[in-house]
C-alpha positions in Angstrom: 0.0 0.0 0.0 2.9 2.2 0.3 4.6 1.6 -3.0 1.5 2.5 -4.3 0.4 5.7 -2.4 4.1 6.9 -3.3 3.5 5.7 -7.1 0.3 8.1 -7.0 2.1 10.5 -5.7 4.3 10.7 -8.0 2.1 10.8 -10.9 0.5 14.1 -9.2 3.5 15.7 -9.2 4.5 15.1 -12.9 0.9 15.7 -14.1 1.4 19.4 -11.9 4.4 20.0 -13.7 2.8 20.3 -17.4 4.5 17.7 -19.6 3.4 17.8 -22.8 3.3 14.7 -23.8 3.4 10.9 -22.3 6.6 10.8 -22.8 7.9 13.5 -20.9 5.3 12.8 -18.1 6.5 9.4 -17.6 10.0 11.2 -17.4 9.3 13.8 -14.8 7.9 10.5 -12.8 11.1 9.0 -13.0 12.7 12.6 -11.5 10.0 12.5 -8.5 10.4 8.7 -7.8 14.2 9.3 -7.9 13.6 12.1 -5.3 10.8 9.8 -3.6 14.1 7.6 -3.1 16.5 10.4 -1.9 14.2 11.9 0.5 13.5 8.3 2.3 17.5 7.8 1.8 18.5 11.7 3.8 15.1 11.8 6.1 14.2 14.8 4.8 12.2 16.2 1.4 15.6 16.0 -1.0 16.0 17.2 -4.8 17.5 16.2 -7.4 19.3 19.5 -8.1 21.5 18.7 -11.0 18.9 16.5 -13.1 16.5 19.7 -12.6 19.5 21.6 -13.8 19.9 19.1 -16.7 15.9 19.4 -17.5 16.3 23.2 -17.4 19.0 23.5 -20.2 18.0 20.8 -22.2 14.6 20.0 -21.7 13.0 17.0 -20.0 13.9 14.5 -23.0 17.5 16.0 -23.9 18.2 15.4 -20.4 16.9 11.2 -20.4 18.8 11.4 -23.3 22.0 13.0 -21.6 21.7 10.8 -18.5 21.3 7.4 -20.2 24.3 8.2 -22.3 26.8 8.6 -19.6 29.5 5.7 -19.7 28.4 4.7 -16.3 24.8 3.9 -15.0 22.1 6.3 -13.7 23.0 6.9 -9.8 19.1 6.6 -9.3 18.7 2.9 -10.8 20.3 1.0 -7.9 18.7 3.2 -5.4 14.9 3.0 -7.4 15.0 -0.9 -7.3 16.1 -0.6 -3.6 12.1 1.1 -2.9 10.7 -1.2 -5.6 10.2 1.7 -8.3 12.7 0.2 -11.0 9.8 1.1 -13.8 10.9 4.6 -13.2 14.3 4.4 -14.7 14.8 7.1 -17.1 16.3 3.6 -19.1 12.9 2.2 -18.6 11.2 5.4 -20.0 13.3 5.7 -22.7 12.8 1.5 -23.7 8.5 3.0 -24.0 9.5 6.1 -26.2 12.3 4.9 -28.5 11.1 7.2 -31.1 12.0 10.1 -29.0 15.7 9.3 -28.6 18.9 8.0 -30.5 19.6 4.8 -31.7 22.7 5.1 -29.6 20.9 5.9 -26.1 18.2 3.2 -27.3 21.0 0.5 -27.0 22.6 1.7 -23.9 18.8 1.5 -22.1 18.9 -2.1 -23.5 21.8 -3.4 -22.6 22.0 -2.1 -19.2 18.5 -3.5 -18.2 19.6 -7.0 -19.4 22.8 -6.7 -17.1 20.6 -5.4 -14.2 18.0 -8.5 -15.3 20.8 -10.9 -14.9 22.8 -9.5 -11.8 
């Protein structure tokens, strides 16, 4: 019951925030669930200052795109799965909207979800 109340949760927050489209909504989840995680992690309401940063100068799906690409793994994977919210990986987002993003970031998202599948 409390996955769920923080699932709906999230959901208000990104529908609050104005995406405009599904893709960018399921995006801004992913931000909220990560600082859903980060909150729980520091006992105390927590925000993920640099993604906001990223979504600011490059928009909500330049910066998926910019965070998947990164030769190392999303910091906020590990620590989703840990609360049960691994659906909210920006890797998981972009594997729904693969029209939105490259080819390149596409197989990244792939590849790292069938390690994380395996480990």
């Amino acid at each position: 019951m409390a996955k769920e109340a923080k699932e709906r949760a999230v959901q208000l927050r990104a529908e609050a925030y104005g995406a405009k489209s599904d893709a960018e909504r399921k995006a801004l989840e992913a931000v909220y669930a990560y600082e859903e995680v980060l909150s729980a992690r520091n006992g105390r309401k927590t925000r993920a200052g640099r993604t906001w940063q990223m979504i600011t100068r490059h928009g909500i799906i330049g910066a998926v795109e910019r965070a998947v690409n990164r030769p190392t793994e999303t910091q906020g994977y590990i620590a989703l799965v840990e609360m049960g919210l691994e659906d909210y990986a920006f890797e998981n987002v972009m594997l729904r909207h693969t029209d939105l993003f490259s080819d390149q970031a596409v197989k990244i998202s792939r590849e790292r979800i069938e390690q994380w599948k395996n480990s």
